[in-house]
C-alpha positions in Angstrom: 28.2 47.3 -1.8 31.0 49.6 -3.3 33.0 51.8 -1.7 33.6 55.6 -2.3 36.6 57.7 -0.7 35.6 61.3 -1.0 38.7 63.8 -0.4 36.6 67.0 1.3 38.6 70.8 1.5 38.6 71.7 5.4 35.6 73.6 5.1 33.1 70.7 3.7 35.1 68.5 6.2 33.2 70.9 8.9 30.3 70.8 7.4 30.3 66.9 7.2 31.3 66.8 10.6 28.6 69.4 12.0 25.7 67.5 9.9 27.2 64.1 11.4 27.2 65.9 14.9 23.5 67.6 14.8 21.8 65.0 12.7 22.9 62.2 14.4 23.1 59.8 10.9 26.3 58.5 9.7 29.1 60.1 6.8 27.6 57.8 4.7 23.7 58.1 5.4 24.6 61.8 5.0 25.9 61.5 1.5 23.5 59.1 0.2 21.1 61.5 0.9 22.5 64.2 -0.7 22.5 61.9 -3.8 19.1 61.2 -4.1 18.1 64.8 -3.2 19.8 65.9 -5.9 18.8 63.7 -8.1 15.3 64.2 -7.3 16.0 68.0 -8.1 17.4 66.9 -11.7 14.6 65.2 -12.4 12.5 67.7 -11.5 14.0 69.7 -13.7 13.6 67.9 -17.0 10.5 69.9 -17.6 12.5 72.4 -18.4 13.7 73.7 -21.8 17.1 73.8 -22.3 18.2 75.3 -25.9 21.8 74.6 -27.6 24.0 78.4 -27.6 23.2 78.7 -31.2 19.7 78.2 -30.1 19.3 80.5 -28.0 21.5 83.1 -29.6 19.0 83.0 -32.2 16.4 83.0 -30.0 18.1 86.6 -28.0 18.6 88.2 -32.0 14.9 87.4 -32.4 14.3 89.3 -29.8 16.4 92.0 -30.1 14.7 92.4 -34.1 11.5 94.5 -34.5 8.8 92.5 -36.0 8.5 92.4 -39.9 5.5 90.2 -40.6 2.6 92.4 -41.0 -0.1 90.1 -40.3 1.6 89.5 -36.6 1.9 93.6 -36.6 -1.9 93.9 -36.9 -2.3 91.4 -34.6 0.1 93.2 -31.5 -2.0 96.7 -32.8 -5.3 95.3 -32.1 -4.5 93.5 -28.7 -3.0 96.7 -27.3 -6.3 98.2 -28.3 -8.2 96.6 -26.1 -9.1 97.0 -22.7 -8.1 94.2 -19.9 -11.1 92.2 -18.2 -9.4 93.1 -15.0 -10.2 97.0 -15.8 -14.0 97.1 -16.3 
């Protein structure tokens, strides 16, 4: 099993210390739980989509640009012609 020293600031020091105290599991139970919940979280999160900066610049300036195909003009034109289902 390996060992890990962890130097904590006084304030997560507390914190251990009050999770230790009203929890009633050990420093090291404690911490290994926080690992896995976190990586559970990560994981979790792969689903999402994470673009590079330039990507994403791109992606804002795309944004920011009116829209210059005409065929997707006609297209936004017609949808905001018609009336939602939800207001029959």
């Amino acid at each position: 099993m390996t060992t890990l020293t962890v130097r904590l600031n006084p304030f997560d020091e507390a914190i251990l210390e009050d999770l230790v105290k009203n929890t009633g599991e050990t420093k090291t139970t404690l911490v290994i739980d926080g690992l896995r919940f976190l990586h559970n979280a990560m994981r979790e999160e792969d689903q999402v989509t994470r673009p590079s900066a330039r990507e994403f610049d791109g992606f804002l300036r795309q944004l920011a640009e009116r829209e210059k195909d005409p065929e997707v003009l006609l297209a936004r034109e017609r949808l905001t012609g018609r009336k939602p289902v939800w207001e029959d």
